[in-house]
N, C-alpha and C positions, 0 to 999 in steps of 0.2 A: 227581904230579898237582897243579896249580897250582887255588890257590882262585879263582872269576871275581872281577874287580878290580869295587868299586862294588855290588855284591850284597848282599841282604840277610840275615844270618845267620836259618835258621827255627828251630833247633835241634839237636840232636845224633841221629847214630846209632851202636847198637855192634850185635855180633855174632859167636857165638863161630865161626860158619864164614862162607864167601863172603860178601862185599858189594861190591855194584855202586855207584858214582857215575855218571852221566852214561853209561854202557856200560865204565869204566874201574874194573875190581876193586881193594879198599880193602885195604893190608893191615891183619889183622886181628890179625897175631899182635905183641904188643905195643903195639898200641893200644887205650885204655881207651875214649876216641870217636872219632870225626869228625864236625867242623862239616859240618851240611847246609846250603843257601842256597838261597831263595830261584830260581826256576828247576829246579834239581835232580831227577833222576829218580832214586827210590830203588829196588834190585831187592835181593830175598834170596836164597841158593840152597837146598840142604837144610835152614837152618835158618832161624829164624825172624829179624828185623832190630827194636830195641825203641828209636821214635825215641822221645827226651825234646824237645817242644818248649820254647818261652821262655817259652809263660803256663803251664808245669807239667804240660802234657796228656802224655798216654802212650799210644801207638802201639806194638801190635806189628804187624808185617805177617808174614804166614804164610809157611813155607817155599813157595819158587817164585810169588812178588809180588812185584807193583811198584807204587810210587807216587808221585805228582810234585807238587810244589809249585809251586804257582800263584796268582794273582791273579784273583778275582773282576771283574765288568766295572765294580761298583760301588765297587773297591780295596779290599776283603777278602781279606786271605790264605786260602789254599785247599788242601789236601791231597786230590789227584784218586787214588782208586784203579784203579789202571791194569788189574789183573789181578790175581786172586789172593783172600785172604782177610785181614782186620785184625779186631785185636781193639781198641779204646779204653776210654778214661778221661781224661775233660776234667776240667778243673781245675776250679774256682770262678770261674779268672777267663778261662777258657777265648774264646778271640778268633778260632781259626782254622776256617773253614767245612770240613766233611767233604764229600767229594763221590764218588759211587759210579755206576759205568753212566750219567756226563753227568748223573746228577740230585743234589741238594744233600737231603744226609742230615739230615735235624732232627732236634737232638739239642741239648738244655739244659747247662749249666754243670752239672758235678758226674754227669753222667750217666757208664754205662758198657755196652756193648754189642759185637755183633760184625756183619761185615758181609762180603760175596761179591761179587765184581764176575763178570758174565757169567753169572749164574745166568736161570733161566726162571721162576721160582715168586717170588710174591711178601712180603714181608716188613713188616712194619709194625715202624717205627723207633721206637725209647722218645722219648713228646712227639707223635709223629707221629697226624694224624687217620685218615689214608688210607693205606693201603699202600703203597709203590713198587715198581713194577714191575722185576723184574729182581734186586732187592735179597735175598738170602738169609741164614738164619742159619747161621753156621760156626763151629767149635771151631775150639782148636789145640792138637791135644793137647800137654802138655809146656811148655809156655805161660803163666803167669800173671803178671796183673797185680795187685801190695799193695795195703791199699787201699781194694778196692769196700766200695761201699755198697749 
């Protein structure tokens, strides 16, 4: 699998079973990451996928999730959750917009929380005044990130 030429590096992913690039499985077995970019659709299979981005944030996405990197309209990087369940922890100097069920997840530098794509109930995001619609709270069992605060 060829890196896209001109792409922006967003950060790394690893995973100790299945990983999808772009619909194109990563192999896993002796590799410590792969670069994700910019563009990129990231999917887990039974287990969970723990991206490191570049301002230090930490993403897991739940077993059987996907998520894509994207550009904001205002040129904000973006991490769209496609399906599935993440868990985070934004850095201090956290730069990249979360985005969940088409809506942008508010959430502060240094924050940490977890979020559902395709859920019915809704969810009030840490920072967040109002609920979003759709947004739920999810575990992951087996899962954690070092760390919280």
């Amino acid at each position: 699998m060829a890196l896209a030429a001109g792409a922006e590096m967003r950060g790394t992913a690893v995973s100790v079973a299945g990983l999808h690039v772009n619909g194109a499985a990563v192999p896993v077995a002796g590799t410590k990451t792969w670069p994700v970019m910019a563009g990129d659709e990231i999917k887990s299979s039974a287990a969970p996928v723990v991206l490191t981005l570049k301002d230090g944030s930490k993403i897991v996405l739940g077993a059987n999730s996907a998520a894509k990197f994207e550009t904001t309209a205002g040129g904000r990087e973006s991490l769209r959750l496609v399906n599935g369940s993440m868990q985070y922890q934004m850095s201090a100097d956290a730069r990249t917009q979360l985005v969940v069920n088409n809506q942008p997840l508010v959430v502060t530098p240094g924050a940490t929380g977890t979020a559902g794509a395709g859920g019915a109930e809704a969810f009030r995001a840490p920072g967040s005044d109002a609920p979003k619609q759709g947004l739920k709270a999810s575990g992951l069992p087996g899962v954690s990130i070092t760390g919280r605060k």
